[in-house]
C-alpha positions as CSV (number, residue, x, y, z in Angstrom):
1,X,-6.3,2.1,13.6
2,X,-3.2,4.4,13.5
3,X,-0.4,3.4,10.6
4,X,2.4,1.4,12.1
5,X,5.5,3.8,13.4
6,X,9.0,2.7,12.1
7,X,12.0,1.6,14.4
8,X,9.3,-0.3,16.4
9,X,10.1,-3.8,17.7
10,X,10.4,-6.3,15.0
11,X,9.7,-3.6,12.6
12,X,12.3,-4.2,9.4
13,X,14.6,-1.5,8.8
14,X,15.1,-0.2,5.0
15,X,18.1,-2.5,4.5
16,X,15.0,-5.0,4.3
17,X,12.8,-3.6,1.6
18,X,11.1,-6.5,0.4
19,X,9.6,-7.3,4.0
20,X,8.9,-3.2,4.3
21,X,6.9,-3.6,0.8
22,X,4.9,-7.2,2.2
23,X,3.8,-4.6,5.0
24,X,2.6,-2.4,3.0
25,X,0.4,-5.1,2.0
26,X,-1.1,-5.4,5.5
27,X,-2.1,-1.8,5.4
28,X,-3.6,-2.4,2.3
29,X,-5.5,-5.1,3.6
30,X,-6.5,-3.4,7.1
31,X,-7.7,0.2,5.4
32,X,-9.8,-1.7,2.9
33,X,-10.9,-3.7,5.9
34,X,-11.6,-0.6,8.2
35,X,-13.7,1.6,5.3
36,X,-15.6,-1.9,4.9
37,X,-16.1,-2.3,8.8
38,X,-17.5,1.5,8.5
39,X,-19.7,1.2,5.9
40,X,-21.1,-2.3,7.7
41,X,-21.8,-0.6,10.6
42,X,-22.5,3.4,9.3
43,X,-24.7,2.4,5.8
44,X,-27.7,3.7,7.8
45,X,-27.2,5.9,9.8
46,X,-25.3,9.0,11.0
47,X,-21.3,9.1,11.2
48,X,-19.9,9.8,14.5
49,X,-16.1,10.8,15.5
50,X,-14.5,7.9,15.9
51,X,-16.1,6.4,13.0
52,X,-14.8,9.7,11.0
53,X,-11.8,9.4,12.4
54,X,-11.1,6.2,11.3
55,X,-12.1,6.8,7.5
56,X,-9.8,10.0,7.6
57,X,-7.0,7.9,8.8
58,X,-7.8,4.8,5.8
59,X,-8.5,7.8,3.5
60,X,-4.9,9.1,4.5
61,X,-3.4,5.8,3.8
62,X,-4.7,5.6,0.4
63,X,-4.0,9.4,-0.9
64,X,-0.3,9.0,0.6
65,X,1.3,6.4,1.4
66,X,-0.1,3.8,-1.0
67,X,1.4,5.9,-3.8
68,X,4.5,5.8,-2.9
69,X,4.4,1.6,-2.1
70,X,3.4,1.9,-5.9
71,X,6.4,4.0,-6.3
72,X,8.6,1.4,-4.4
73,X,7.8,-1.2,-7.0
74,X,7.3,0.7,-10.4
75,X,10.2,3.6,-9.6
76,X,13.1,1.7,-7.7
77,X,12.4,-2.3,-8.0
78,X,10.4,-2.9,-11.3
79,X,13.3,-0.9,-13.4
80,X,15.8,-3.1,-11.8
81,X,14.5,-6.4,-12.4
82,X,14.8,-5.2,-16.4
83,X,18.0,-4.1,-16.4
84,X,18.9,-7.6,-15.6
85,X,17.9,-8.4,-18.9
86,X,18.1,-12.5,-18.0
87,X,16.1,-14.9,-20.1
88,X,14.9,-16.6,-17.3
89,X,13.3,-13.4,-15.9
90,X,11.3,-12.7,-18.7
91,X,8.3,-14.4,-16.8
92,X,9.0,-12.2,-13.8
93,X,9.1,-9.1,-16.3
94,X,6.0,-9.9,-18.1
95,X,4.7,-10.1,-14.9
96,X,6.0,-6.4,-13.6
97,X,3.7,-4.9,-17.0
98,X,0.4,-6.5,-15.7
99,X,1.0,-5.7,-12.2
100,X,1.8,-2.4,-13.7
101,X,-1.7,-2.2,-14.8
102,X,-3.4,-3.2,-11.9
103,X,-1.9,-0.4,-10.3
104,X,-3.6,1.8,-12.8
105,X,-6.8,0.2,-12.3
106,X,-6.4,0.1,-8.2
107,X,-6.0,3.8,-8.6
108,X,-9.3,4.6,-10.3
109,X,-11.3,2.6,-8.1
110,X,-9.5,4.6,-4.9
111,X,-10.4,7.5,-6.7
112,X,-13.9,6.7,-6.7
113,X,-13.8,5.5,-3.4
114,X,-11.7,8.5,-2.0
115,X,-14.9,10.8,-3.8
116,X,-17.4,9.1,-1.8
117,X,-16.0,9.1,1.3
118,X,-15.2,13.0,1.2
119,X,-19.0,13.0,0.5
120,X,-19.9,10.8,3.4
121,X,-17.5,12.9,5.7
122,X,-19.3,15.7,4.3
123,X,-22.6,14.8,4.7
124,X,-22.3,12.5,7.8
125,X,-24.3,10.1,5.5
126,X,-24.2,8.1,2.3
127,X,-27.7,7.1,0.2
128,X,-28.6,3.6,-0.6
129,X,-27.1,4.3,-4.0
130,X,-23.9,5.9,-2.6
131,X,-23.6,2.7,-0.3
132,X,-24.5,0.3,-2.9
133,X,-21.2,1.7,-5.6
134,X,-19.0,2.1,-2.8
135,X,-19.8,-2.0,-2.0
136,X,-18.9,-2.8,-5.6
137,X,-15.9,-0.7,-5.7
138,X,-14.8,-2.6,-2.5
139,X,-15.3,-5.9,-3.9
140,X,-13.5,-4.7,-7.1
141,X,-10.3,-3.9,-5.1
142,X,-10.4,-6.6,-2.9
143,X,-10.5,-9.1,-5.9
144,X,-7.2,-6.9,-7.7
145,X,-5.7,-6.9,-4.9
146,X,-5.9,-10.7,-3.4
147,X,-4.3,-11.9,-6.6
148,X,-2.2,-8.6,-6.7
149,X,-0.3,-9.2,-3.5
150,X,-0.4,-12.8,-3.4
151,X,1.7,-13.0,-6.6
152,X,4.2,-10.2,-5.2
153,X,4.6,-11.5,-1.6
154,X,4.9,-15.2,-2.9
155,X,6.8,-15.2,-6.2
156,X,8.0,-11.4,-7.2
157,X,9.8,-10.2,-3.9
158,X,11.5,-13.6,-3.7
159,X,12.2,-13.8,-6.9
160,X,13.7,-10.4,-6.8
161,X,15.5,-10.9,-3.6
162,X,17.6,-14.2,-5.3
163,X,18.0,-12.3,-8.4
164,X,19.3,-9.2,-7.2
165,X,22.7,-8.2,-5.5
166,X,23.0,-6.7,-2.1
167,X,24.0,-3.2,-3.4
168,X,20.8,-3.1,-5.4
169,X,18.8,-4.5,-2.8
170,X,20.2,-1.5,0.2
171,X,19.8,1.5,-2.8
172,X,16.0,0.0,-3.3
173,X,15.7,0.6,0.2
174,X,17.7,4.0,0.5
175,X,15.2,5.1,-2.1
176,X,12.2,3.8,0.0
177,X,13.4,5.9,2.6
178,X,14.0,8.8,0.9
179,X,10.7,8.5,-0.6
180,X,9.7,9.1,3.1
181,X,11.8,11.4,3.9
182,X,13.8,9.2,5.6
183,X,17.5,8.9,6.5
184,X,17.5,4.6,5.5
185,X,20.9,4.5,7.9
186,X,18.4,5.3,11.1
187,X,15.9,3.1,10.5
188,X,14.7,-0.2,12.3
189,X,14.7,-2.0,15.4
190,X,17.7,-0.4,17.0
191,X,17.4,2.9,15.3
192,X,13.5,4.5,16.1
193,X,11.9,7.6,14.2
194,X,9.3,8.5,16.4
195,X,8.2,11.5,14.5
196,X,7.6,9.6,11.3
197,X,5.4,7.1,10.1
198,X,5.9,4.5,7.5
199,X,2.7,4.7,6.0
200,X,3.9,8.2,5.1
C-alpha cells in the first residue's frame, strides 16, 4: 500500500488542516493494519518481496511521516489552542497534555516495533518470541491509538476548528506544508504535487 499522493481528487488542500490531520489517522490505522496482516500471514515462515516491501513502506510511514502528524498537533495546533487562554477550553487543554503523553508512549512502542522489523527484514524471519512481543506491542498501540484518535477526530479538531479564527487555521496549515516541504498555496484538488507525498 503506497501513502496517498497530495492534489489527488478529493484530497484536502492545506487550507484544510484539520481534515489533512483526520487522514493521517487513516494511515495510522492502515500501516498498523498492514505490519499486522504481515505478521498474520509471515509468523512462520520466510519473508518474500512483496511482503518486504510492504513493511519497508509501513516502516517508512512510521519513522517519517508520523512524526511530523505529531508535530502538526504538539508544534502548530496544541500551542494555539493555549494561547487562547478561554475558561471554557481548559477541558480541551487538559486534554492536549494527556494526548501529549500518549504521543510519548506511541513513540516507544514504534520504537520497539521499528527494531523488530529491521530484524525481521534482516533475517527474513522472526522467532516465536520475536512474534509473540511484536503481537503485544501491536495490541498496545492499537488500544492508544483507538481512543487517541477517536477523541481528536470527534471532539479536539472540532473543537479547534470553532474556536479558532481563519488566519490561525491557514498558518496551521502553511506550517503543515512547510513541514513537508511544501508550498501550502499549490496544494489540493486543483493544484497537484506529483513528486511529493503527504505521508512525507
Amino acid at each position: 500500500m503506497m501513502p496517498v499522493a497530495l492534489g489527488t481528487q478529493g484530497q484536502p488542500g492545506f487550507d484544510r488542516p484539520f481534515e489533512l490531520m483526520s487522514d493521517c489517522h487513516r494511515r495510522i490505522e492502515q500501516f498498523l493494519a498492514v505490519i499486522r496482516r504481515a505478521l498474520e500471514a509471515y509468523s512462520s515462515r520466510e519473508l518474500d518481496e512483496e511482503c518486504s516491501n510492504a513493511l519497508r513502506t509501513a516502516q517508512r510511514y512510521f519513522r517519517e511521516g508520523a512524526p511530523r502528524h505529531t508535530e502538526d498537533e504538539e508544534v502548530s495546533l496544541f500551542p494555539r489552542l493555549r494561547d487562547l487562554d478561554r475558561d471554557d477550553m481548559r477541558e480541551l487543554l487538559d486534554a492536549a497534555e494527556r494526548l501529549e503523553r500518549e504521543h510519548d508512549e506511541a513513540e516507544r512502542i514504534h520504537h520497539s516495533v521499528d527494531a523488530r522489523i529491521d530484524r525481521w527484514l534482516r533475517d527474513r524471519q522472526l522467532t516465536p518470541a520475536e512474534v509473540e512481543a511484536m503481537v503485544l506491542d501491536l495490541d498496545a498501540l492499537d488500544r492508544l491509538y483507538a481512543e487517541h484518535i477517536a477523541f481528536e477526530d470527534d471532539v479536539l479538531f472540532p473543537a479547534a476548528a470553532r474556536a479558532l479564527d481563519r488566519e490561525h487555521v491557514l498558518r496551521i496549515g502553511e506550517e503543515m506544508a512547510a513541514r513537508r516541504g511544501l508550498d501550502a498555496s499549490r496544494t489540493g484538488p486543483r493544484g497537484p504535487i506529483e513528486s511529493r507525498r503527504f505521508s512525507r
